[in-house]
C-alpha positions as CSV (number, residue, x, y, z in Angstrom):
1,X,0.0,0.0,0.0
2,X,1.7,3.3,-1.2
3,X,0.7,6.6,0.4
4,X,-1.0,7.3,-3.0
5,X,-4.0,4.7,-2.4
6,X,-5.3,6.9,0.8
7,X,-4.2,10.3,0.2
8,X,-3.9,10.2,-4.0
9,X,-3.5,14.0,-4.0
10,X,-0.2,14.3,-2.1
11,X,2.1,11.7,-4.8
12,X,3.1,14.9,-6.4
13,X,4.2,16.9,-2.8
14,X,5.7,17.2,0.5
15,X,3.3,15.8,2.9
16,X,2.9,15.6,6.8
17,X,0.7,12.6,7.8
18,X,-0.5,12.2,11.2
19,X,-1.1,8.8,12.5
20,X,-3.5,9.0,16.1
21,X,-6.7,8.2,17.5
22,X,-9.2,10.1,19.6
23,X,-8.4,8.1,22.4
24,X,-5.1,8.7,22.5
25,X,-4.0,12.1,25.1
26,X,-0.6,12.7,24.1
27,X,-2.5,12.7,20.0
28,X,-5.1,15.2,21.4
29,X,-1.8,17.9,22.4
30,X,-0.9,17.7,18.6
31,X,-4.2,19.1,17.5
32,X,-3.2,22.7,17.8
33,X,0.0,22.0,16.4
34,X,-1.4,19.9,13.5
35,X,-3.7,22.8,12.6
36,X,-1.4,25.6,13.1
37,X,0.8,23.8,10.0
38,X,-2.5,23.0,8.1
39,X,-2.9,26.5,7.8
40,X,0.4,27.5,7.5
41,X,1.3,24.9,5.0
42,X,-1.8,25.1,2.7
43,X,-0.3,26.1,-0.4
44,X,3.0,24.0,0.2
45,X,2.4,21.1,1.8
46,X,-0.1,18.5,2.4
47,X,-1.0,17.7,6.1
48,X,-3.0,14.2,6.4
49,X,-4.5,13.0,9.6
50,X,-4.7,9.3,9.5
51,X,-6.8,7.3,12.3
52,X,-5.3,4.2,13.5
53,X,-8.6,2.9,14.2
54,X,-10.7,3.3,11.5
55,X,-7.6,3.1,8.8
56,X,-5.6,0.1,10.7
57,X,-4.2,-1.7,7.2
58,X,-2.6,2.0,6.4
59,X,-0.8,2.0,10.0
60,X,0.3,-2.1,10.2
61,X,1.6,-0.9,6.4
62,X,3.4,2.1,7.6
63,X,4.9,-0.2,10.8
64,X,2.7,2.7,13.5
65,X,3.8,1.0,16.3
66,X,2.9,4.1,18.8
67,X,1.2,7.2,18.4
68,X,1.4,9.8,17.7
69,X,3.6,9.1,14.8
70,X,4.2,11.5,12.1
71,X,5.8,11.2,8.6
72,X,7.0,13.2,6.7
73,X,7.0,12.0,2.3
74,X,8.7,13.9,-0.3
75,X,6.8,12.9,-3.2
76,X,5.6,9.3,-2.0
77,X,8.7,8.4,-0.6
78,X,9.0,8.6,3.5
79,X,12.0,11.2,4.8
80,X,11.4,10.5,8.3
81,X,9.3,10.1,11.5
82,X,8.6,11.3,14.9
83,X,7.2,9.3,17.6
84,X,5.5,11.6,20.1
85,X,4.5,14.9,21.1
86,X,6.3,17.2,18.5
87,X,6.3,21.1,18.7
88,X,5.6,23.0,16.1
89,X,8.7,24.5,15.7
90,X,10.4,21.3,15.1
91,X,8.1,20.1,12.7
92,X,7.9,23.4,10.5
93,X,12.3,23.7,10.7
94,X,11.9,19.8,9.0
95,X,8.8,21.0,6.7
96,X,10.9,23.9,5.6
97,X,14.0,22.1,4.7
98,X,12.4,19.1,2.9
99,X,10.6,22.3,0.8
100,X,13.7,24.2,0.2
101,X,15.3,20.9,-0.6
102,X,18.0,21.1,2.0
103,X,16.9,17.9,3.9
């Protein structure tokens, strides 16, 4: 399973997907931060919320073994992850390298 088959828009970009469930606390602090780079990033980059319960063959594909987990896909192909809480400063300094291609 490719990241194309559930988000077919983002092949073609830099994307930010967000693996969590509503059950899940430490996924409920990245809220804020996931919307603060939705809007910042809506003419850059994609920002995909997945949820591990209701999308479970995306997550066992993607090897979520804990969430929050984010991703971050140049073009289809996974750059790298974060397991946890992340802040948004560290997120947007990785968003704005992979963008400026200095990643």
């Amino acid at each position: 399973m490719e990241i194309t088959e559930f988000a077919p828009d983002i092949k073609d970009k830099v994307a930010l997907v967000d693996f969590s469930a509503p059950w899940c606390a430490p996924c409920r602090q990245m809220v804020p931060v996931i919307s603060r780079l939705t809007e910042k990033y809506k003419d850059k980059a994609a920002i995909v919320e997945i949820n591990i319960d209701s999308q479970p063959a995306v997550a066992t594909h993607y090897m979520v073994q804990s969430i929050p987990t984010l991703i971050l896909f140049d073009h289809g192909r996974e750059i790298m992850r974060f397991v946890g809480v992340q802040s948004t400063e560290n997120l947007e300094k990785k968003l704005d390298a992979i963008l400026t291609k200095k990643l």
